[in-house]
C-alpha positions as CSV (number, residue, x, y, z in Angstrom):
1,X,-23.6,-26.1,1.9
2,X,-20.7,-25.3,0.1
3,X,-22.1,-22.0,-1.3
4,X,-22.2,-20.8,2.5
5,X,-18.8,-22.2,3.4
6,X,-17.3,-20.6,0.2
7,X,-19.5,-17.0,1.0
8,X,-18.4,-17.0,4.8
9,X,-14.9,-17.6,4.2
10,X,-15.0,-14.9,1.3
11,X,-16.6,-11.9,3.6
12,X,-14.2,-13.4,6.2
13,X,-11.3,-12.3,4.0
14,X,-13.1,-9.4,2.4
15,X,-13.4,-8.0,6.0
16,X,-10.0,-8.5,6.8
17,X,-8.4,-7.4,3.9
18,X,-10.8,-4.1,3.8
19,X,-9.4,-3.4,7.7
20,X,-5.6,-3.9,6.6
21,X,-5.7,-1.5,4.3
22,X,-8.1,1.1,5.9
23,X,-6.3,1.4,9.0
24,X,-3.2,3.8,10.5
25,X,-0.8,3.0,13.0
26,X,-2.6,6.3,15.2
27,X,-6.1,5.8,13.9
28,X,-5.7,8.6,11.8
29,X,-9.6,9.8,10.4
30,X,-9.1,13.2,8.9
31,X,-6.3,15.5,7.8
32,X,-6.5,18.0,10.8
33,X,-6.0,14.9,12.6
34,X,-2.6,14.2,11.4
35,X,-1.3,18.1,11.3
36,X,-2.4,18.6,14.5
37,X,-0.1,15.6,15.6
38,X,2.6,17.1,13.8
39,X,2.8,20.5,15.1
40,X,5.5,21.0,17.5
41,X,7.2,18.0,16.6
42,X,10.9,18.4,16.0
43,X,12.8,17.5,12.7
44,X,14.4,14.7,14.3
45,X,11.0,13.0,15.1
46,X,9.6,13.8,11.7
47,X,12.6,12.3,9.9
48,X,12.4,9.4,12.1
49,X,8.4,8.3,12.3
50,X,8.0,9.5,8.6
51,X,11.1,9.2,6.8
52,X,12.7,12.1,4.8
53,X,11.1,14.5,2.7
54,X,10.8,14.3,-1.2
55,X,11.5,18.3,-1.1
56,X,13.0,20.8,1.1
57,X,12.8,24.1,0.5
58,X,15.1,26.7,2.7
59,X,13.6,30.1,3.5
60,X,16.0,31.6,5.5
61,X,18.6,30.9,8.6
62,X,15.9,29.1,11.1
63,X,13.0,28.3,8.5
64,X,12.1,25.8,5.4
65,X,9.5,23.9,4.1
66,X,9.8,20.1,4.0
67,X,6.9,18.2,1.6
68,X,6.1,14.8,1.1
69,X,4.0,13.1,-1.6
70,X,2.3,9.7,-1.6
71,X,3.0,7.3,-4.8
72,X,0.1,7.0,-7.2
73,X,0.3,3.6,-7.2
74,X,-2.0,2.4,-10.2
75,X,-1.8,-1.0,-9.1
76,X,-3.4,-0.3,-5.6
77,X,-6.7,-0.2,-4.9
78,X,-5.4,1.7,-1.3
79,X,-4.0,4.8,-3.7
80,X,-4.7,8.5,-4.7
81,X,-2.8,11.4,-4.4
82,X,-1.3,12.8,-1.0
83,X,0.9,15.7,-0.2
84,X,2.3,16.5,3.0
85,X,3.6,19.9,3.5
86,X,5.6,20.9,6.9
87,X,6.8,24.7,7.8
88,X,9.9,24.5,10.1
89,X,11.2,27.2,12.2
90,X,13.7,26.7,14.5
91,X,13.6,23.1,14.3
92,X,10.3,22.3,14.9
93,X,6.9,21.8,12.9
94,X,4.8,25.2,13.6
95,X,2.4,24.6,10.7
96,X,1.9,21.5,8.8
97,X,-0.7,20.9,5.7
98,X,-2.2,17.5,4.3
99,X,-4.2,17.3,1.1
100,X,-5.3,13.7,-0.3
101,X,-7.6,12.6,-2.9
102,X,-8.3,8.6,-1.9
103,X,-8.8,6.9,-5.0
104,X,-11.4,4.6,-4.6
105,X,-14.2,3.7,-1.0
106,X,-11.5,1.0,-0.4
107,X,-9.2,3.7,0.8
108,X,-10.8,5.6,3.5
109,X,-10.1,8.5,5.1
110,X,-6.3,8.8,4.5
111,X,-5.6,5.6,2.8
112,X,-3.6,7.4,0.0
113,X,-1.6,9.0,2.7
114,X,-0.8,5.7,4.6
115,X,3.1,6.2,3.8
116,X,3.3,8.7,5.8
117,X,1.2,7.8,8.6
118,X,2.4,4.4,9.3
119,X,4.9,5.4,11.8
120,X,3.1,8.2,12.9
121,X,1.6,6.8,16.4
C-alpha cells in the first residue's frame, strides 16, 4: 500500500514538474511560432516583454540588429542553446530569427528559449 501511495505521489510530482518547465507564457510550440509573433512589434514592446538584447548591432540611420542568447545552464535539465535574432527598421521588428537546440526530452519545443518567451504572451 505504501508502494502505490509513494508511486502516485511521485508521477503526481513528475507530471507537474514536467508541465512547469515545458510550458510558455503564449504556448509557444515551434520557432516560426515565436518570430511570427514578433514581427511588427516595436522596440519598445520587445524591450519590455523580453528584456534587452545581449548585442546590438547598427546598420545604418533607421536599421540594426538586436540578438539574444539563452544561458547554457549546465545545471538545468530545461537548457540548450538559443539565439534570438531581431532586424529593426524604423523601429519595428520586420524580420526576426530563432535557432535552439533543447538539451534534453525534458525541454520541449522551446524549453532552452524560455527566457525569452516568458513575457512573450
Amino acid at each position: 500500500m505504501i508502494r502505490i501511495v509513494a508511486s502516485a505521489t511521485f508521477i503526481i510530482i513528475g507530471t507537474a514538474l514536467l508541465s512547469g518547465c515545458a510550458t510558455n507564457k503564449g504556448g509557444y510550440t515551434s520557432g516560426k511560432q515565436v518570430t511570427d509573433r514578433l514581427k511588427g512589434m516595436s522596440k519598445r514592446d520587445v524591450a519590455l516583454k523580453i528584456g534587452a538584447p545581449q548585442k546590438t548591432l547598427s546598420l545604418g540611420a533607421n536599421s540594426e540588429v538586436w540578438t539574444y542568447r539563452a544561458r547554457d545552464d549546465v545545471e538545468n535539465l530545461r537548457g540548450g542553446n538559443c539565439t534570438l535574432t531581431l532586424l529593426m527598421e524604423n523601429d519595428r521588428v520586420v524580420k526576426a530569427n530563432i535557432v535552439y537546440a533543447d538539451r534534453s526530452f525534458i525541454s520541449f519545443p522551446l524549453g532552452s528559449c524560455q527566457q525569452f518567451l516568458i513575457g512573450l504572451d
